[in-house]
N, C-alpha and C positions, 0 to 999 in steps of 0.2 A: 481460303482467305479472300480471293478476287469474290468466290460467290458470292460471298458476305458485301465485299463494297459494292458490289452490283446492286444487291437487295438493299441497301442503305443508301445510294444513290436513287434508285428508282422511289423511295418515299418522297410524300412533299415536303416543306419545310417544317410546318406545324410537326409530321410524325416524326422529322430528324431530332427536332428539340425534346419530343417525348421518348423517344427513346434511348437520346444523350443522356439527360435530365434521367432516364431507370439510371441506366449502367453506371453514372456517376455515385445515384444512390443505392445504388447493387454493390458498388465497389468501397463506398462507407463502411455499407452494413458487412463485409467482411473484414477490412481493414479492423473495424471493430469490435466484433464479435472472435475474430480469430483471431486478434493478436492482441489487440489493449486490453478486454475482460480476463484473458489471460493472465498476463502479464501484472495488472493490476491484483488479480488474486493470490496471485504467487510473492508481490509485496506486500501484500497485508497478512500472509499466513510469515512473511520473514519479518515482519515489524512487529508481529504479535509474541514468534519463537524469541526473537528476542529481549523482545521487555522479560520475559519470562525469566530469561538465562540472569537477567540484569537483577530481576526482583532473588535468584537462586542466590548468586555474586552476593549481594548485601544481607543475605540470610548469613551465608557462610563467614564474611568478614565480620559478623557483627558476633557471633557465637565462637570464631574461631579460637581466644582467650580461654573458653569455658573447656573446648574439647582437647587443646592443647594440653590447658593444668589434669583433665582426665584420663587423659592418655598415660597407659603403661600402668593403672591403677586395680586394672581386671586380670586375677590369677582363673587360666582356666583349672575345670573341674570336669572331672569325668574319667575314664580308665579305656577312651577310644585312642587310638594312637592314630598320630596326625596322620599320615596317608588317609587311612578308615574315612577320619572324620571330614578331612578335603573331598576324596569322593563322593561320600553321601553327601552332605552340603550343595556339594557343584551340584550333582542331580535333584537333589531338593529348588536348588535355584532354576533349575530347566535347560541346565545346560548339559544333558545327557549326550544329545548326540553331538554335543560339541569337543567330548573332551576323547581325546587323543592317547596320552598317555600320564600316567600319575607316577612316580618313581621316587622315592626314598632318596634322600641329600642328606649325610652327617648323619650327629645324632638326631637330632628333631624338626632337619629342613624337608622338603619338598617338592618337584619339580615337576610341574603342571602345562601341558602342550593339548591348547584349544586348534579348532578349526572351522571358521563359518562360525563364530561364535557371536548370540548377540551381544551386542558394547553395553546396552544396560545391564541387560542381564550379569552379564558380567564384571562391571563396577556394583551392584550391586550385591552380587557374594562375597566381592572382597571386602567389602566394608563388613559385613556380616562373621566374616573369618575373623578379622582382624576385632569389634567389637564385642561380639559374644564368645569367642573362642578362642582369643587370644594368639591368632595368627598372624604373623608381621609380614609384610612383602619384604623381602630380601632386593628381587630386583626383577623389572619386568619388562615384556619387549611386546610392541601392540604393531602389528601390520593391517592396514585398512585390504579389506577384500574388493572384486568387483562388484559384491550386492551394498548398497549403502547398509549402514546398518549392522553390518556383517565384519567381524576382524578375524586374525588367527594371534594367538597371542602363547607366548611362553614364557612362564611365571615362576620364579623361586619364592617360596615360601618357606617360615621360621617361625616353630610357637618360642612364645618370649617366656625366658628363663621366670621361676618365679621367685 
């Protein structure tokens, strides 16, 4: 550090100012390339994810009357017994190496233990069990992992009487 104020000492005045005058603007250009371009991007992809969720929100309040009165109106069909068809499903959905264990509840329940499972993926089966297949969620337990994105969740599931 002393060498440095030596060699910055020994300039004339004109090269002290030229060389203030970089580092001043050496220290802009990272102030702003490393932290505001950042930062600013990382606002506009969360001002965008949100409109998003806002524009989902007013989809679903605005339908929710229709899915409501539809609800409990779909008799499943088929001769798969619910374990079978939970199984296959969840692995059709891509949650193969997520699923943990499948086990028999009652007569027609279910009980289903993910791990590192992805959260769309996996609101998305349910909705698919529960709409084309006539599978009800009973009751469900959702723990966030350390990968974002990632949950372990354990799930009772009930096809609904017809």
């Amino acid at each position: 550090m002393n060498a440095l104020r030596r060699w910055y000492a020994s300039l004339k005045e004109r090269e002290r100012r030229v060389v203030l005058g970089g580092a001043v603007a050496l220290a802009l250009l990272i102030l702003f390339g490393g932290l505001l371009m950042p930062l600013h991007t990382r606002l506009v992809h969360a001002q965008e994810k949100l409109a998003a969720q806002r524009d989902d929100l007013a989809w679903m309040q605005q339908h929710a009357a229709e899915i409501q009165a539809a609800a409990g109106t779909f008799v499943p069909t088929g001769d798969e017994s619910p374990i079978v068809l939970i199984d296959r499903t969840g692995r059709e959905a891509g949650l193969a190496e997520a699923l943990r264990g499948t086990q028999p509840s009652g007569d027609a329940g279910v009980r289903v233990q993910l791990e590192s499972a992805p959260f769309d993926a996996l609101v998305s089966w349910l909705g698919v069990l529960e709409q084309r297949h006539g599978i009800a969620i009973e009751s469900v337990t959702i723990d966030r992992t350390v990968r974002p994105g990632l949950v372990n969740a354990s799930i009772s599931l009930n096809q609904k009487r017809r």
